[in-house]
N, C-alpha and C positions, 0 to 999 in steps of 0.2 A: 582954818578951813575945816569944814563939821567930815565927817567920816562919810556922808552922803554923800557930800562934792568930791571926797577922794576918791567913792567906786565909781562916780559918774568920766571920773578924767582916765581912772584908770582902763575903764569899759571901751571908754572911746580912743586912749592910747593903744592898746588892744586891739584895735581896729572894728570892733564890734558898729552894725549900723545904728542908724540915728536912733531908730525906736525901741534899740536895745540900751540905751543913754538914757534910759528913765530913770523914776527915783524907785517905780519896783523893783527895775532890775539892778539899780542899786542896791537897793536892804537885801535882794537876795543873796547877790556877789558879797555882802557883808555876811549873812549868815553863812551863806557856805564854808566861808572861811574864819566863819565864829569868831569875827573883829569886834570888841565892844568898844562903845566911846573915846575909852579912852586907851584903847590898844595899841600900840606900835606895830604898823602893818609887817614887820619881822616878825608877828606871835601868830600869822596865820597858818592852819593849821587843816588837813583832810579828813575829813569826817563822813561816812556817808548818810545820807539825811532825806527822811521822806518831807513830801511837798508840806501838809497840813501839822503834824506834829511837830515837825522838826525846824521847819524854813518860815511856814508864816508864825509859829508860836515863839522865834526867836525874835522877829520883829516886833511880836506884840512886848512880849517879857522882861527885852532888852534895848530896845530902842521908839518902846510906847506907841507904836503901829500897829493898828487892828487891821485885818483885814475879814471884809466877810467871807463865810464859807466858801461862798459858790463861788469865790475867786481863786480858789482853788487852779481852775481850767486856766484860768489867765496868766499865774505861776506858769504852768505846765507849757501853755502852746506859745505864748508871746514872749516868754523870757524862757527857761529852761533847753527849750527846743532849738532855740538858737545860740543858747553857749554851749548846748553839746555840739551843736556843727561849727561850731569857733576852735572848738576843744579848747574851750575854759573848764565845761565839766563832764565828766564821764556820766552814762547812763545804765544804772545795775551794774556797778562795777565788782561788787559782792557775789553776783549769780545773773551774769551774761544772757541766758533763757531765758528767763520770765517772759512772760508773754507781755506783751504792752498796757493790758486791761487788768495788770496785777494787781491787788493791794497793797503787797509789797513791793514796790516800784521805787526806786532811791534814786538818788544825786550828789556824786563827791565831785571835789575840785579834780582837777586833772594834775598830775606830779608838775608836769609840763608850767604849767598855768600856773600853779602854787607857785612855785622857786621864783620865777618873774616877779608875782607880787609883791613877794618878801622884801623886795627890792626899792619898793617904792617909797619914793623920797630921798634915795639915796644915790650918789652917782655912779651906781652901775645902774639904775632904771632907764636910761634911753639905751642902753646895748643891750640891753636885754631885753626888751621890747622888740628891738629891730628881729634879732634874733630867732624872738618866737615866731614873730609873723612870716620872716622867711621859710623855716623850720615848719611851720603849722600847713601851710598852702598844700605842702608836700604829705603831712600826716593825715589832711583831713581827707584827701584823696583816698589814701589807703581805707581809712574808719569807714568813706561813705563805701567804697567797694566791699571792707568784711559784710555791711549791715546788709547791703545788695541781694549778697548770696543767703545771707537767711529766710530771705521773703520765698514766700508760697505761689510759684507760678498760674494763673490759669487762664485756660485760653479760652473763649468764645465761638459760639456759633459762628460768626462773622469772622472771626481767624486772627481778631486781636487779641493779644494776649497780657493781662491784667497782671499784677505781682502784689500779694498780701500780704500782711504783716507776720509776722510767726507769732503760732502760737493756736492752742487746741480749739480756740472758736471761729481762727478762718482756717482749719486743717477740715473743719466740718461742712462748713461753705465751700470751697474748693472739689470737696466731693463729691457735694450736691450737685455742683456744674458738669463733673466731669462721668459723672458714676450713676447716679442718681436719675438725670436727665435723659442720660442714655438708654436706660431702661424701662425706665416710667414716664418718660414727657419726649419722648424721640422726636426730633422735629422740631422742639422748642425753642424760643431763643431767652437772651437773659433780656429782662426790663432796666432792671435796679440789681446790684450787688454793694451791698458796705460792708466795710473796715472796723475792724476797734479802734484804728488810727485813723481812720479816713471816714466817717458816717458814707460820704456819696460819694465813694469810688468810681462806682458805673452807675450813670444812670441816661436811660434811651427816652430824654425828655419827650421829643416826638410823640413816639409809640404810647408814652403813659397819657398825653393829652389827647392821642387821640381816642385813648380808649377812655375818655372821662376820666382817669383818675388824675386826685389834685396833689398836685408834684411840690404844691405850698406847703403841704403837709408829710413832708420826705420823711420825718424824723418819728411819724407814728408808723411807717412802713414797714415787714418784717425783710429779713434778712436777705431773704434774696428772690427774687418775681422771676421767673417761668413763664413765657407766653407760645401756647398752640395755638395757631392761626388757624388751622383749617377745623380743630376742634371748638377755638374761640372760648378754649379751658384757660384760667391764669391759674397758677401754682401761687400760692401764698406760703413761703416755705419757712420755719423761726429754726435757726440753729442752736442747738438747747448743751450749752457748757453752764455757764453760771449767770444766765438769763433762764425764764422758766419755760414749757411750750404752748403751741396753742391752746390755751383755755376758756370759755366760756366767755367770762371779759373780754380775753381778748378778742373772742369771736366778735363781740357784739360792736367793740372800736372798730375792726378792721370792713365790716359789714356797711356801720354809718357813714366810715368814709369813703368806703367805694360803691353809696349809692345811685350815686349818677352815672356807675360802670355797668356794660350790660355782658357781662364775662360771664361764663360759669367758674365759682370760686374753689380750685381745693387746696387744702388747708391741711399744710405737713409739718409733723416737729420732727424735725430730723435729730440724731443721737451722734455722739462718737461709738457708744458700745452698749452694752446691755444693762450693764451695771447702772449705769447713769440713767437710763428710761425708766430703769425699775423706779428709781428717785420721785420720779413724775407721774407715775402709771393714775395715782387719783386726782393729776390737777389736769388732764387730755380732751379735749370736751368732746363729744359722741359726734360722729360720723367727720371726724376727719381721719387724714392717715399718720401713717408712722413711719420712720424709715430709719436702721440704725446700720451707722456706715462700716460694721466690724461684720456687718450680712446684706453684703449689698444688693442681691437676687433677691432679697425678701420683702415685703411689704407689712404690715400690720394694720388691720380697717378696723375703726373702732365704732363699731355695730356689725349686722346680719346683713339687711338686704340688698346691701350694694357697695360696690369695692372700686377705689379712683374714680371718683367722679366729684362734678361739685352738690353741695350741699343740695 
């Protein structure tokens, strides 16, 4: 039996679902555990290993598997994402904070998971299988409860309340809703808020169709939509950590696609602090605003003769 068929049986002794029984998430459960051909699953081994260097360059290297770049994402969400909630493998087990949109972001087996594996083939593998699964039910509760309390609460004009992922680019967004709005958009409600893990978190399909804009196109959206109804202002707001802010480009994307909206548009880069604005101060295009979440009462208009408004 080839070393694929053993991660596919062992994924699915594991209990892991059907679409986790592939043959990617095969090679991966093989990388992780840095099995080659001709290994004896006793030499598996914890390693902690980014997606693209580490995990698809061991399938290329060692088991003559390319995969293209951009399957990177499909590593991450279709397989990775669900052997962390099996607790096969741990997530940032090296530095627990990282934000989710790191580029250091890694993946080691779980101690848990290893020991079982090591097993395979051998007749302690059916009790130790039983084992973990009973075992697991119980841990994966706890893991999803720690991960629970790290998320970013916020609540909504409408009094629902949202939870974001941790980490300094929705600590920004979260802000904007709660700080932000308050003072400069009173009144407003959200349209759209996204995630680093969730692109469309919130989004008030409704309201965006009715205002003309095209909900097909969610992913050219910035960060988080602001609607004053009695103003019939939209706030087009970009969160600016390690994305850049409203700029001239972007003005002119965000412009084409909302021209079947008949809004007045204003157009905010929001900051964590000073330091980082300063980063951006020549890419901000003229007559939008600024807003940095470390001076919340302040505003910044970038031109003379007019301050919050749309363009």
């Amino acid at each position: 039996m080839s070393k694929i068929n053993d991660a596919q049986k062992i994924l699915k002794e594991l209990g892991l679902p059907i679409a986790q029984q592939n043959e990617i998430s095969a090679y991966t459960l093989l990388a992780l555990c840095r099995i080659k051909p001709r290994d004896s699953w006793s030499k598996a081994t914890r390693i902690s290993q980014k997606v693209t260097k580490d995990i698809m360059a061991f399938c290329k290297d060692v088991y003559k598997k390319e995969y293209a770049p951009n399957t990177r994402e499909t590593f991450r969400r279709q397989v990775l994402h669900q052997f962390v909630q099996a607790r096969i493998a741990d997530y940032n087990p090296d530095n627990p904070e990282l934000p989710v949109n790191s580029p250091n972001a890694h993946y080691a087996m779980t101690n848990e998971a290893l020991e079982v594996i090591k097993t395979f083939r051998t007749k302690a593998w059916k009790a130790e299988t039983e084992r973990f699964k009973l075992e697991m039910g119980e841990l994966s509760k706890k893991y999803l409860k720690a991960r629970k309390q790290t998320l970013i609460p916020v609540k909504l004009s409408n009094g629902k309340t949202l939870r974001l992922s941790a980490g300094k680019h929705n600590e920004v967004q979260a802000a904007v809703v709660h700080d932000f709005a308050a003072r400069f958009a009173k009144g407003s409600e959200v349209l759209y808020l996204g995630d680093t893990a969730n692109k469309d978190l919130y989004v008030d399909r409704e309201a965006l169709e009715e205002l003309g804009i095209p909900i097909t196109e969610h992913s050219k959206l910035p960060d988080v939509l602001l609607y004053d109804r009695k103003k019939n202002w939209l706030y087009l707001i970009e969160a600016v950590t390690s994305h850049g802010p409203v700029s001239p480009k972007r003005i002119i994307e965000l412009e084409e696609m909302l021209k079947g909206c008949k809004t007045g548009n204003v157009y905010v880069s929001a900051f964590p602090d000073f330091a980082q604005f300063k980063k951006h101060t020549t890419s901000i295009a003229w007559e939008t605003e600024v807003w940095i979440v470390d001076f919340p009462e302040h505003m910044i208009h970038f031109n003379g003769d007019k301050f919050v408004g749309p363009r």
